[in-house]
N, CA, C and O of each residue as an XYZ file, in Angstrom:
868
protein
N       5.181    -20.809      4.149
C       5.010    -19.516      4.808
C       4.988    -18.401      3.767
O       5.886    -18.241      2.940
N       4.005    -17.717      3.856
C       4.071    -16.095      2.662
C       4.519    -15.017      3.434
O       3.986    -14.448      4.387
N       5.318    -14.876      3.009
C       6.157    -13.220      3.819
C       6.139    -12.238      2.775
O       7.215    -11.998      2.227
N       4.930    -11.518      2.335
C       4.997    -10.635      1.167
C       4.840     -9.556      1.298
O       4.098     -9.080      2.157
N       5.720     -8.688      0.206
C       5.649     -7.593      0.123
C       4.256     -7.159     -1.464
O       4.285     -7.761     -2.538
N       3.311     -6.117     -1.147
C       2.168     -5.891     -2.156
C       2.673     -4.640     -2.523
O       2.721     -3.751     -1.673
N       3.135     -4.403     -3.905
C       3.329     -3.463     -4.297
C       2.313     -2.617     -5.634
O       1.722     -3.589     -6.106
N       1.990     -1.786     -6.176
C       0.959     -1.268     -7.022
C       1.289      0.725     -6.875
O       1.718      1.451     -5.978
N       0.901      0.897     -7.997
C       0.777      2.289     -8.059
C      -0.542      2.980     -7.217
O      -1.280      2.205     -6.607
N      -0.791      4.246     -7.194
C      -2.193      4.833     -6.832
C      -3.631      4.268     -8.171
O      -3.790      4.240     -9.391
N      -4.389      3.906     -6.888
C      -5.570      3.490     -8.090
C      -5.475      2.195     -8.566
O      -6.457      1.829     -9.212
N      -3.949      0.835     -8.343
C      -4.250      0.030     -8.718
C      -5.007     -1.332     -8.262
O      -5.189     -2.452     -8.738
N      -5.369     -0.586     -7.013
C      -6.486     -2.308     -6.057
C      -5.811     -2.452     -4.906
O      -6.241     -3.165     -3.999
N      -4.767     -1.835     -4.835
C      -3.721     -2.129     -3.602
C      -4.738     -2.646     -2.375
O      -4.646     -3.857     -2.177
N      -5.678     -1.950     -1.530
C      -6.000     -1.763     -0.458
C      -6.934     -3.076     -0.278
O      -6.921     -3.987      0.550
N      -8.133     -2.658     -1.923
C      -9.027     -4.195     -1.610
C      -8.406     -5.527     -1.747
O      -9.038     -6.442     -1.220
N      -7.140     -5.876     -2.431
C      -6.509     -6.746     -2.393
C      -6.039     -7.432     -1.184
O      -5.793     -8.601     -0.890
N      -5.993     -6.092     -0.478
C      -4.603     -6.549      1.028
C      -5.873     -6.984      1.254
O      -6.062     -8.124      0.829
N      -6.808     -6.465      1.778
C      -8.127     -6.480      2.594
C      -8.511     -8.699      2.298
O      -8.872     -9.565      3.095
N      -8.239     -8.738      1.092
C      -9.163     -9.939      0.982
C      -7.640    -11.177      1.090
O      -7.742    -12.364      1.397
N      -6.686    -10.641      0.834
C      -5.664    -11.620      0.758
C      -5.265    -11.681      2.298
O      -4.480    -12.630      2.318
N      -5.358    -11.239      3.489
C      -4.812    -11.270      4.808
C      -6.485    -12.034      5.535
O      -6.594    -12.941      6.359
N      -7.300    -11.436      5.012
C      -8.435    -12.357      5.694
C      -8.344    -14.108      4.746
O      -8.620    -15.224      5.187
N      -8.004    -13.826      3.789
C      -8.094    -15.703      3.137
C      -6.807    -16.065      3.589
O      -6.902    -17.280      3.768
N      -5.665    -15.721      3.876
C      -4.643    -16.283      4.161
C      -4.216    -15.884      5.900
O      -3.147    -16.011      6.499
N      -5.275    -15.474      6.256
C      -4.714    -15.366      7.943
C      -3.545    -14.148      8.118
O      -3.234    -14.084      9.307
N      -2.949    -13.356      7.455
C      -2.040    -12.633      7.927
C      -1.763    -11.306      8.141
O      -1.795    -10.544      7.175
N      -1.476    -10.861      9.324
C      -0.923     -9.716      9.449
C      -1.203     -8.853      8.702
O      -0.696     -9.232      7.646
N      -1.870     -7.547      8.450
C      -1.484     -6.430      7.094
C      -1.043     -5.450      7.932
O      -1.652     -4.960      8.883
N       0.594     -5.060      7.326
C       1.530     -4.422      8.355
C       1.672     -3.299      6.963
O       1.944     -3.564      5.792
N       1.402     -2.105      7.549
C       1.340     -1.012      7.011
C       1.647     -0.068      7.673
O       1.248      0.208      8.804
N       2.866      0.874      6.581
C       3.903      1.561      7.179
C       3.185      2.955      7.619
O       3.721      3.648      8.484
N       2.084      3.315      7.070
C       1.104      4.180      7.338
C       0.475      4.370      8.665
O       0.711      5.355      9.364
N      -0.198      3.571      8.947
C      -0.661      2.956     10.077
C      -0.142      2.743     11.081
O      -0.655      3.102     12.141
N       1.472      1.849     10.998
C       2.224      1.863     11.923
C       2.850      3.327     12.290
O       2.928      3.535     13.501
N       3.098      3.896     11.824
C       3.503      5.466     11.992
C       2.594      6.190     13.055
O       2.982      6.600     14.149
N       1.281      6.279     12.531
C      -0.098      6.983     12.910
C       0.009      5.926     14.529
O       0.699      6.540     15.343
N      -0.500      4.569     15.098
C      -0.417      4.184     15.374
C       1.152      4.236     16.655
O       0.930      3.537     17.644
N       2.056      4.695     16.665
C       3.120      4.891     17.250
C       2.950      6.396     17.803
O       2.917      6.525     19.027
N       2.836      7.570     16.973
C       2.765      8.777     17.241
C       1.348      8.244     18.260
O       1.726      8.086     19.421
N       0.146      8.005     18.111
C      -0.919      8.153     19.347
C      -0.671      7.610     20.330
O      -1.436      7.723     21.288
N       0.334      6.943     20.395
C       0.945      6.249     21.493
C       2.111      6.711     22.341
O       2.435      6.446     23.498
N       2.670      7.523     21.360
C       3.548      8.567     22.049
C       4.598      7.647     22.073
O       5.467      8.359     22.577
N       5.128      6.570     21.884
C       6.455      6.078     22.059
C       7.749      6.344     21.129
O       7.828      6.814     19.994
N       8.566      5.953     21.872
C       9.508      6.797     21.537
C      10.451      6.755     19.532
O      11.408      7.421     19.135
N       9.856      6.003     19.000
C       9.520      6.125     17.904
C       8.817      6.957     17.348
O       9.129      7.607     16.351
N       7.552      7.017     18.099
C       6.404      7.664     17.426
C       6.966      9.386     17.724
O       6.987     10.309     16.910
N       7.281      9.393     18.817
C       7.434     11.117     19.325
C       8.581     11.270     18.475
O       8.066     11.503     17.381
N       9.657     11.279     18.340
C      10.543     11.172     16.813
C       9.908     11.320     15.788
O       9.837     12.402     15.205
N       9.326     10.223     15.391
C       8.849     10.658     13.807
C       7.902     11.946     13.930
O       7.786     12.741     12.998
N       7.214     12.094     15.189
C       6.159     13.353     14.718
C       7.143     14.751     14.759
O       6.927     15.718     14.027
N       7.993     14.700     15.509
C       9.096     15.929     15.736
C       9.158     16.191     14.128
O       8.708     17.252     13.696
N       9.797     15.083     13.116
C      10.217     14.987     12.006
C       9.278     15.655     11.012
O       9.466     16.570     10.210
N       8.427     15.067     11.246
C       7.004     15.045     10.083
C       6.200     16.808     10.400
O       5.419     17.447      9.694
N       6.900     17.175     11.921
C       6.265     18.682     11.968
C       7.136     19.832     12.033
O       7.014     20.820     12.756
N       8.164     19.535     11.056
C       9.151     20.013     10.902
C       8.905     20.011      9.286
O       9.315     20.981      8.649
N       8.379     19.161      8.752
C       7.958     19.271      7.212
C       9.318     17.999      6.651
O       9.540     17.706      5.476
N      10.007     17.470      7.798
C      11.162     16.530      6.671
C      10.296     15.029      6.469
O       9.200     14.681      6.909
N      11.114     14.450      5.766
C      11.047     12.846      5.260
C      11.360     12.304      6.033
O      12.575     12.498      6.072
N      10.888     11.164      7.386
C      11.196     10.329      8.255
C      12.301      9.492      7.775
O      12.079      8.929      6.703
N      13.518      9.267      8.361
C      14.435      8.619      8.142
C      14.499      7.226      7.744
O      13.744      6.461      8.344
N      15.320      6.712      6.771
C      14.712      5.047      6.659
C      15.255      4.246      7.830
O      15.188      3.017      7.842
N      15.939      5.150      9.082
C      16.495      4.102     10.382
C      15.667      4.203     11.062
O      15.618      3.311     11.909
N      14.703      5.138     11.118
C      13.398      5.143     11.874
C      12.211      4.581     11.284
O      11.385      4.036     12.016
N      12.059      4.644     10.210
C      10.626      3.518      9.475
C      11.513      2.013      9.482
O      10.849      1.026      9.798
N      12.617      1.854      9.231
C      13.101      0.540      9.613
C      13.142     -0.263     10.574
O      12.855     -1.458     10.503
N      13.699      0.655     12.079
C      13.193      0.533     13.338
C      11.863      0.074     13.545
O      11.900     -0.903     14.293
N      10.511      0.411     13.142
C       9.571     -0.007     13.504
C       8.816     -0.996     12.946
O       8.014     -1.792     13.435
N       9.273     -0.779     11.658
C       9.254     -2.367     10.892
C       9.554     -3.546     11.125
O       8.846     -4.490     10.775
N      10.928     -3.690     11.911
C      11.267     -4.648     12.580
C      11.155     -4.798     13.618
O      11.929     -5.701     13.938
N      10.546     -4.398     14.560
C       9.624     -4.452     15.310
C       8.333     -4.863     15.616
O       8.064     -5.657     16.518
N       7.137     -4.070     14.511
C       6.387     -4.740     14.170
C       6.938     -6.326     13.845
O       6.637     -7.222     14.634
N       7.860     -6.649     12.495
C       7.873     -8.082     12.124
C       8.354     -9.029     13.041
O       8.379    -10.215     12.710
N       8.886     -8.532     14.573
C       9.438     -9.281     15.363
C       8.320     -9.745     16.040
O       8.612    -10.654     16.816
N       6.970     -9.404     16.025
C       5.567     -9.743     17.072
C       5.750    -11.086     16.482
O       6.451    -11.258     15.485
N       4.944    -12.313     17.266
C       4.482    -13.401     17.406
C       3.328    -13.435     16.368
O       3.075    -14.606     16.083
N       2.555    -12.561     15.718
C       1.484    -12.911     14.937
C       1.850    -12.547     13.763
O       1.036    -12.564     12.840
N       3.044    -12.180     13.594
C       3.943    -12.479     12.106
C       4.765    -14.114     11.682
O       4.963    -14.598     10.568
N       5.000    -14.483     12.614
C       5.383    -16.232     12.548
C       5.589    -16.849     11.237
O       6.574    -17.175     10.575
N       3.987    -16.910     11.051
C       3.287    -17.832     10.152
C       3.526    -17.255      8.542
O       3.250    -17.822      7.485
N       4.281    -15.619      8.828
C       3.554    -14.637      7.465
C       3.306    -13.268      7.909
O       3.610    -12.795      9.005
N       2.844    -12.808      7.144
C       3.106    -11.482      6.787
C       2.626    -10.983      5.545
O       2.933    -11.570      4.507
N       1.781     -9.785      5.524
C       1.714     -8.475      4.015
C       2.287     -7.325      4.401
O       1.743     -6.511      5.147
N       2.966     -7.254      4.103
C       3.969     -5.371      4.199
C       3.392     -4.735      2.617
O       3.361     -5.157      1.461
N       2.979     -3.487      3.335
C       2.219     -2.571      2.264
C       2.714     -1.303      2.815
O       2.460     -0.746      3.883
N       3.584     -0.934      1.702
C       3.520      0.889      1.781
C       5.415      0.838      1.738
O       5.984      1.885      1.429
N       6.293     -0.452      2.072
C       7.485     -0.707      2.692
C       8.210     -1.729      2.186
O       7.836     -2.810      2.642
N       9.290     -1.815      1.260
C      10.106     -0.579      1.458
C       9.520      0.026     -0.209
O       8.796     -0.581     -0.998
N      10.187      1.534     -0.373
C      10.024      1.986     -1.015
C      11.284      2.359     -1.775
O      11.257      2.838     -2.909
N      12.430      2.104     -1.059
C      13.719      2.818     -2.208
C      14.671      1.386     -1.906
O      14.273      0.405     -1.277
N      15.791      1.525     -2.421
C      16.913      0.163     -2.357
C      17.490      0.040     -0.816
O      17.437     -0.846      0.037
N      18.024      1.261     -0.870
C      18.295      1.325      0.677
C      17.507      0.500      1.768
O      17.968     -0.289      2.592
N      16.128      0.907      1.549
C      14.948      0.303      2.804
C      14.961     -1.044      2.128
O      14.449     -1.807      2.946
N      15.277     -1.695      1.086
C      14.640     -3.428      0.591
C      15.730     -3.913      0.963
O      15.738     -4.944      1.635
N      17.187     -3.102      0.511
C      18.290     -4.070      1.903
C      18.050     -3.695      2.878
O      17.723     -4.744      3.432
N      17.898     -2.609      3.914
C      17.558     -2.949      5.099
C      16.736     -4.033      5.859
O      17.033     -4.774      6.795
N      15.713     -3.882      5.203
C      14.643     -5.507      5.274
C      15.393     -6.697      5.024
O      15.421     -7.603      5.856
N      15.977     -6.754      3.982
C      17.018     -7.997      3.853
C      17.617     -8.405      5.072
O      17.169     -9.413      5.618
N      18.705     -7.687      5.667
C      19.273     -7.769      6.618
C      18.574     -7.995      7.961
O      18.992     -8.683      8.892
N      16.969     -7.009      7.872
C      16.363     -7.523      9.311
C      15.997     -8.656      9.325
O      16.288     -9.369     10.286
N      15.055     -9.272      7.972
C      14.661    -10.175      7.621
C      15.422    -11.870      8.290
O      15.000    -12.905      8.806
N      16.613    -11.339      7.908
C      17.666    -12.435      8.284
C      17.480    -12.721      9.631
O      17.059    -13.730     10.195
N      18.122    -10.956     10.306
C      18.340    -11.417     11.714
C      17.141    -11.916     12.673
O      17.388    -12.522     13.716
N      15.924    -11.643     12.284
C      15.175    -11.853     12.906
C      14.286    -13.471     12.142
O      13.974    -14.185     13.095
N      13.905    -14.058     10.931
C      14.017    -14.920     10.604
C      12.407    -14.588     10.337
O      11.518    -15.260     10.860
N      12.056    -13.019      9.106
C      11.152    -13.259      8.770
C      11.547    -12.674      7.019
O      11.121    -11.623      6.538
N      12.069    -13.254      6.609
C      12.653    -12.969      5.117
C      11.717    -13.006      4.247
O      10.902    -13.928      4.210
N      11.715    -11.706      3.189
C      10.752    -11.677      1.993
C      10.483    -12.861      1.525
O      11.491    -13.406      1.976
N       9.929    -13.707      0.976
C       9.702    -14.743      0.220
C       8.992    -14.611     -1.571
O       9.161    -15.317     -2.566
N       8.088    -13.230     -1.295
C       7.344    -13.208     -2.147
C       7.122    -11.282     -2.206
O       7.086    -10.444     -1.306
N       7.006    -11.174     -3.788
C       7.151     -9.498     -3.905
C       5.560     -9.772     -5.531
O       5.544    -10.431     -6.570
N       4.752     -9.031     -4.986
C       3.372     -8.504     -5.487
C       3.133     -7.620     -6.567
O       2.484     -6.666     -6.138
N       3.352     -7.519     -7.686
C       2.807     -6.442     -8.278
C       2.227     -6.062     -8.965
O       2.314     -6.323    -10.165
N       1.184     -5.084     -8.297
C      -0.514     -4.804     -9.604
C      -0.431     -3.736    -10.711
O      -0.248     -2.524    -10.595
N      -0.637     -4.593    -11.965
C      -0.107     -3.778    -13.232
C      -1.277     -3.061    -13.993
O      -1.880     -3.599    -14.922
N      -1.562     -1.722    -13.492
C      -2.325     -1.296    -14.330
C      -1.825      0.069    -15.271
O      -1.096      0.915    -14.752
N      -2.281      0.198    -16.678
C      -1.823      1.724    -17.267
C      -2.501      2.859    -16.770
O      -3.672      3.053    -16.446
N      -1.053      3.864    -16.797
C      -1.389      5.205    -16.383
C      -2.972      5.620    -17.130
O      -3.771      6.199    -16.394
N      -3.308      5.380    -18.278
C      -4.283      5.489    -18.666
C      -5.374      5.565    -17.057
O      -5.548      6.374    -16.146
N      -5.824      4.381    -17.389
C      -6.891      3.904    -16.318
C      -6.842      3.907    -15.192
O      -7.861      4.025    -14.511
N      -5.030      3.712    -14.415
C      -5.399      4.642    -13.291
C      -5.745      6.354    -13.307
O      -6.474      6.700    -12.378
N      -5.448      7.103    -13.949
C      -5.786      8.441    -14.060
C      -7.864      8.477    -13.668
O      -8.552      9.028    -12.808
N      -8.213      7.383    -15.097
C      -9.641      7.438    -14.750
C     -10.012      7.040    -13.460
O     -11.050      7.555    -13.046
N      -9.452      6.282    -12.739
C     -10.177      5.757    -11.842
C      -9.867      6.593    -10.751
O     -10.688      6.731     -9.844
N      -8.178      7.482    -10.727
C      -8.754      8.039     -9.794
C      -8.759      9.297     -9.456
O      -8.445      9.775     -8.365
N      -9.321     10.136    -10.934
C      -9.733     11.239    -10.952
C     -11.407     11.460    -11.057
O     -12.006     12.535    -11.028
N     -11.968     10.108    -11.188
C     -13.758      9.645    -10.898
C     -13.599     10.117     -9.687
O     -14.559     10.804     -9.338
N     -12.823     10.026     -8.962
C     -13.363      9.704     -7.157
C     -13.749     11.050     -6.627
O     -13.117     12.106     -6.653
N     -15.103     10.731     -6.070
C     -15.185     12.036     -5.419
C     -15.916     11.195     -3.755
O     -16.661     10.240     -3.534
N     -15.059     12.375     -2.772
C     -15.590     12.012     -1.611
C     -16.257     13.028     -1.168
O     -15.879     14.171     -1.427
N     -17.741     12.700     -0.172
C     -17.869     13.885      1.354
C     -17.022     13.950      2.253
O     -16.428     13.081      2.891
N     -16.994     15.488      2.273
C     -16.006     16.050      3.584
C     -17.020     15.486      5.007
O     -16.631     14.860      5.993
N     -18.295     15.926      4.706
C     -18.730     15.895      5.820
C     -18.648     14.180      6.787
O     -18.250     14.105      7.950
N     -19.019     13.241      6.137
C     -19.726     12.251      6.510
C     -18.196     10.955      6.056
O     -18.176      9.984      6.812
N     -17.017     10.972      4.896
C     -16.152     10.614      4.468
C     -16.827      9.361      3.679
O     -16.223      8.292      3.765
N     -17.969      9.398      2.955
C     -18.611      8.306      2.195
C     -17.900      8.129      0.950
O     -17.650      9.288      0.618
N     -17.369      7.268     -0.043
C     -16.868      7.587     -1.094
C     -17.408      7.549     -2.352
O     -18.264      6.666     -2.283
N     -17.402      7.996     -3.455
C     -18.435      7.790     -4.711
C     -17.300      8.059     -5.946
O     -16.164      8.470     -5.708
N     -17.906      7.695     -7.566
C     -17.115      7.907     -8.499
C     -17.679      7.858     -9.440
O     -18.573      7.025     -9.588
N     -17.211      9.080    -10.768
C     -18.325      9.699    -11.413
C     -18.635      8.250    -12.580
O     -19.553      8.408    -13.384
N     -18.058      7.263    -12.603
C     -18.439      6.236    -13.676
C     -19.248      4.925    -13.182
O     -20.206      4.379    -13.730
N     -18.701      4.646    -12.202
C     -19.037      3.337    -11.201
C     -19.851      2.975    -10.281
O     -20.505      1.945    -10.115
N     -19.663      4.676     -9.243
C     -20.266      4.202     -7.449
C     -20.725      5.583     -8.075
O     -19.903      6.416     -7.693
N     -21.795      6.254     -8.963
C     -22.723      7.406     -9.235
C     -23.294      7.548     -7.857
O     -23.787      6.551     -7.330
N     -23.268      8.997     -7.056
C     -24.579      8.734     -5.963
C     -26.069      9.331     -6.631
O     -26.022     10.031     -7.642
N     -27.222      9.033     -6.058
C     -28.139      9.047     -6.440
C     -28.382     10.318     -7.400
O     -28.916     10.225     -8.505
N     -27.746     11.958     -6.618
C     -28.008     13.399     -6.899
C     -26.475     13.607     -7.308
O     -25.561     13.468     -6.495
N     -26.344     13.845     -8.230
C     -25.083     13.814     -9.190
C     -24.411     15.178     -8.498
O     -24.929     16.274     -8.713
N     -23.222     15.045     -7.650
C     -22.375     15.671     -7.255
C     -22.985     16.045     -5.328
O     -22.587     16.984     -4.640
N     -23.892     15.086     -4.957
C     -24.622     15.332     -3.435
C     -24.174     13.658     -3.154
O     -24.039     12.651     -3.848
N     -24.051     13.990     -1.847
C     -23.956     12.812     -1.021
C     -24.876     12.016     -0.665
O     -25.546     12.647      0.153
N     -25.416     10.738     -0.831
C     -26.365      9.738     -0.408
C     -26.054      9.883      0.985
O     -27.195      9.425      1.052
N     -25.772     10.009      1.844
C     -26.019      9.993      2.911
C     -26.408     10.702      3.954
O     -27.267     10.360      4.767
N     -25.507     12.150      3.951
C     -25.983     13.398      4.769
C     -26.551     14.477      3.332
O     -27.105     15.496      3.742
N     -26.488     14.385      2.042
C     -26.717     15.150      1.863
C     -25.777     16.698      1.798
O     -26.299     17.813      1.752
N     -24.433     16.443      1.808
C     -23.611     17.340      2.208
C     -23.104     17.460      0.077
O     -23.540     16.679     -0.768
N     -22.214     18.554     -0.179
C     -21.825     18.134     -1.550
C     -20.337     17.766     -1.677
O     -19.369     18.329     -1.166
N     -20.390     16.569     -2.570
C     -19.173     16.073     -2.558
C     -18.084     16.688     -3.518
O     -18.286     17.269     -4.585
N     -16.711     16.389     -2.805
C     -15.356     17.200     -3.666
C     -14.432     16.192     -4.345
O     -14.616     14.994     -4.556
N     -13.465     16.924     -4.614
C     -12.697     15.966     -5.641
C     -11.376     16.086     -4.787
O     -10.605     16.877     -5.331
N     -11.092     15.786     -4.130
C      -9.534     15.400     -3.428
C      -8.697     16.677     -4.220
O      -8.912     17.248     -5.289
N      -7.437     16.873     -2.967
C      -6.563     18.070     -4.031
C      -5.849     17.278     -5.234
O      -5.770     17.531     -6.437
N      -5.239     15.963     -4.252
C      -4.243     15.033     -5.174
C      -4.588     14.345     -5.935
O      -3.707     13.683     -6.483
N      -6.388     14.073     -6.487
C      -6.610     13.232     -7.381
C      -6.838     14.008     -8.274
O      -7.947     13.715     -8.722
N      -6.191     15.308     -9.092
C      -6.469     15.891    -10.584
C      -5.499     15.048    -10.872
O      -4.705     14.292    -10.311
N      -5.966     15.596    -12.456
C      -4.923     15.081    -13.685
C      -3.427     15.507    -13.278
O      -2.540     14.670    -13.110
N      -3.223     16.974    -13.127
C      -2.009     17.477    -12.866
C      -1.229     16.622    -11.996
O      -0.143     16.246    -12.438
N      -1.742     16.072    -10.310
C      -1.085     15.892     -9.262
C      -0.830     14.493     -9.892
O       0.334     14.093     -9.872
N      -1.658     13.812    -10.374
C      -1.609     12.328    -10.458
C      -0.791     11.945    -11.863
O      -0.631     10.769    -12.192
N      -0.406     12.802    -12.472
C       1.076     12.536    -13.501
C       2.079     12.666    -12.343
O       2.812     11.747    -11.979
N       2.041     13.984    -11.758
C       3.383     13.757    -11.558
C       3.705     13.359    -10.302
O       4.841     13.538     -9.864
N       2.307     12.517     -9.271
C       2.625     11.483     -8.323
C       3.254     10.052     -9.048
O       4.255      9.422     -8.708
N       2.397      9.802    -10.052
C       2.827      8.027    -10.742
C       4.399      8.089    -11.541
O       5.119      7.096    -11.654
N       4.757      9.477    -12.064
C       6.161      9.268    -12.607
C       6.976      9.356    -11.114
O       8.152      9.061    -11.328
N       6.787      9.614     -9.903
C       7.722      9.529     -9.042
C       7.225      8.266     -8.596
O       8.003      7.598     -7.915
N       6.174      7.833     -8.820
C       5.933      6.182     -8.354
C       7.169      5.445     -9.206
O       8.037      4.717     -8.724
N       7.036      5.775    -10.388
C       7.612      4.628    -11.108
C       9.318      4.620    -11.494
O       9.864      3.671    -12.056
N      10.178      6.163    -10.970
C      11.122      6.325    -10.676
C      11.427      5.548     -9.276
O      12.506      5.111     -8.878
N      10.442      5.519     -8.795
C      11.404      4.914     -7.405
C      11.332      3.535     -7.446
O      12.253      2.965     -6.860
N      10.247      2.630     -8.131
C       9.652      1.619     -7.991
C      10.612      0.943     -8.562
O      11.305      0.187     -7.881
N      10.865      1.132    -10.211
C      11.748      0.496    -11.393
C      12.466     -0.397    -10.633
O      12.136     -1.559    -10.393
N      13.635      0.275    -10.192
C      15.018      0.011     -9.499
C      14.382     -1.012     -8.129
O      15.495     -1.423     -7.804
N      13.741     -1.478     -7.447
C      12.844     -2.414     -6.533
C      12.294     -3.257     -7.254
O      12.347     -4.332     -6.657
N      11.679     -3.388     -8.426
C      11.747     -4.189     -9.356
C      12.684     -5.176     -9.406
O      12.756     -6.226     -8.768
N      13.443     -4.681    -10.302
C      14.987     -5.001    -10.430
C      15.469     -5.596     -9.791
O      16.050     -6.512    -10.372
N      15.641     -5.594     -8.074
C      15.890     -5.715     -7.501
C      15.424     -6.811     -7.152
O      16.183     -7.680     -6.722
N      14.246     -6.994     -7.242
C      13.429     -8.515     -6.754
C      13.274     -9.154     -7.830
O      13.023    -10.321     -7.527
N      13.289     -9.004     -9.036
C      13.560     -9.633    -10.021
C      15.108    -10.638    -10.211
O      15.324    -11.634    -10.901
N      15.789    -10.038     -9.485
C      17.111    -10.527     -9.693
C      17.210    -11.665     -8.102
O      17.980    -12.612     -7.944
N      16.343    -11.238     -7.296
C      16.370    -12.446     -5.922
C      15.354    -13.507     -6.596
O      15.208    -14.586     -6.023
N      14.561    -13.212     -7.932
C      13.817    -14.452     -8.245
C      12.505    -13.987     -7.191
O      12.010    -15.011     -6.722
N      11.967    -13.020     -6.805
C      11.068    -13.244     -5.486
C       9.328    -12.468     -6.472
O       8.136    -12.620     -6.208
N       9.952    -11.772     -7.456
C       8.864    -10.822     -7.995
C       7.732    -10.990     -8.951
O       8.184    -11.157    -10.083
N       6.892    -11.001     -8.930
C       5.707    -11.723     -9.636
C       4.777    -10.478    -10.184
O       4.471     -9.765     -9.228
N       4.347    -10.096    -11.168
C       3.250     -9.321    -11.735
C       2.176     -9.823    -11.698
O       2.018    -11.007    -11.993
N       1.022     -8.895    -11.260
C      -0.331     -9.257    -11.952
C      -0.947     -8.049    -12.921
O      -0.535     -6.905    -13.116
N      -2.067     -8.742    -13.433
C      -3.068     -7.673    -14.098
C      -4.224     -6.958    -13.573
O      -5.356     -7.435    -13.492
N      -3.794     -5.525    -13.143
C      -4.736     -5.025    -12.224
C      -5.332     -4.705    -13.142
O      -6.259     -4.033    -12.691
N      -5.432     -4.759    -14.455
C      -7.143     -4.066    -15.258
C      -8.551     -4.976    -14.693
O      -9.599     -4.384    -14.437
N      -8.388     -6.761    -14.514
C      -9.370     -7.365    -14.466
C      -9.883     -6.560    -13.057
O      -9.481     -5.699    -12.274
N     -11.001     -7.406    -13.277
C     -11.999     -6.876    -11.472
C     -11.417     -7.618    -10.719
O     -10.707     -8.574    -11.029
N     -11.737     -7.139     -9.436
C     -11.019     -7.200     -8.154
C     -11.132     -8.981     -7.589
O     -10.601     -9.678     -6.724
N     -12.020     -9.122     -8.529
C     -12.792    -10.761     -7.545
C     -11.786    -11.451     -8.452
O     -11.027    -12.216     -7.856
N     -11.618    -11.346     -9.754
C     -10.750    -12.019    -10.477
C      -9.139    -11.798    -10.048
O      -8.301    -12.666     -9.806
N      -9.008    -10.443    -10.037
C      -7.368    -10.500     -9.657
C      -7.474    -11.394     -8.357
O      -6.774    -12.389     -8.548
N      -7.986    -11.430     -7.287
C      -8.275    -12.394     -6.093
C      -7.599    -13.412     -6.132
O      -6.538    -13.662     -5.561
N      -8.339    -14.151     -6.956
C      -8.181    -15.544     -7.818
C      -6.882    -15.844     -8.204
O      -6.257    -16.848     -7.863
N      -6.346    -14.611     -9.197
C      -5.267    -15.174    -10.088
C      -4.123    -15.223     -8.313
O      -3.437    -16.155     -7.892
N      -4.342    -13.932     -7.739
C      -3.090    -14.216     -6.806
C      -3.332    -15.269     -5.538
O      -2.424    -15.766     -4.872
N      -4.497    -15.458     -5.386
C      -4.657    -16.680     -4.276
C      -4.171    -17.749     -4.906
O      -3.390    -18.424     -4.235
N      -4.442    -18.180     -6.205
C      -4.040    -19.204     -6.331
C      -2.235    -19.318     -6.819
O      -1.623    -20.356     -6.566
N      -1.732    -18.468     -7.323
C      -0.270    -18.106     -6.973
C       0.342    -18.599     -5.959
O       1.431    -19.168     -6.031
N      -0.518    -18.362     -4.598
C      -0.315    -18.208     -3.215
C       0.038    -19.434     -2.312
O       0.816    -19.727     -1.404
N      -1.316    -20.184     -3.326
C      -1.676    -21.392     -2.656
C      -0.572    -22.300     -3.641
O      -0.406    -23.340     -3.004
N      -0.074    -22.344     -4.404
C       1.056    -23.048     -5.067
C       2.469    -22.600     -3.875
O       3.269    -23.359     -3.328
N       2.341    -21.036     -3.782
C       3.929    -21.292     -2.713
C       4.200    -21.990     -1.267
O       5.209    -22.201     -0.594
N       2.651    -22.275     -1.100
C       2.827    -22.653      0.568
C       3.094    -23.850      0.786
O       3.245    -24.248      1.942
């Protein structure tokens, strides 16, 4: 059974990874993002809480992102497995999981992590430029659109995100890696934590962690 947690900085593959590792391995991609968004349109009583919270400008509590976590992991189409992406993020929330993990009998097994330098994430994701209009994505080294700074599609002109400058994206990845370290550590010491190399391409990192994958099952 894989019960994993995917961890990575901004820019390191996080998303296409989950994307290809839950379709080859059948599981769940339980995302704390989503589940949030997902609860608030639903209005339940989780969700109407956290939005009170979130429009108030505070940090959702970790008894309320915990709450729904275990929840989510209590469904029937977690059984088999599981990818938790986005969760936990501080010590507090990785014992909390511990403890749900237990009571409910879906325990970490396996902890993910994509290693790329601040270097190259900076490039990759201060390239990115999206349309407002149409939300197509492009990047000034890789995904060029045809009319250099226009959208292939509507034709609208494309921007550069507020949070992907240089400025925001130092001092998003040093609070990545202040909070991360210590979760490290942490799964390093349960034996559960594994690195990869997010510089290779995406089809290759694939590889190195499927077959990781396919050794734990």
């Amino acid at each position: 059974m894989l019960n994993i947690i995917l961890m990575g900085p901004p820019g390191a593959g996080k998303g296409t990874q989950a994307k290809m590792l839950v379709d080859e391995f059948h599981l769940p991609h339980i995302s704390t993002g989503d589940m949030f968004r997902d609860a608030i349109s639903k209005a339940t009583p989780i969700g109407l809480k956290a939005k009170e919270i979130i429009a108030r400008g505070d940090l959702v509590p970790d008894e309320i992102t915990c709450a729904l976590v275990k929840d989510r992991l209590s469904k029937s189409d977690c059984a088999n497995g599981f990818l938790l992406d986005g969760f936990p993020r501080t010590i507090p929330q990785a014992e909390s999981l511990d403890l749900l993990g237990k009571e409910i009998g879906r325990e970490v097994n396996i902890v993910i992590d994509l290693f790329v330098p601040d270097e190259e994430l900076i490039k990759r994701i201060s390239g990115r430029r999206v349309c407002p209009s149409c939300g197509a994505s492009y990047h000034t080294e890789n995904m060029k659109p045809k009319t250099d700074g226009v959208c292939d599609r509507c034709g609208s002109s494309l921007i550069q995100r507020k949070d992907d400058n240089i400025e925001s994206l130092t001092v998003r990845l040093a609070n990545y890696y202040k909070s991360t370290q210590p979760l490290i550590d942490f799964y390093k010491a349960k034996n559960l934590y594994k690195q990869f190399d997010g510089l290779v391409d995406s089809s290759t990192l694939f590889e190195s962690i499927s077959s990781f994958l396919k050794e734990k099952m």
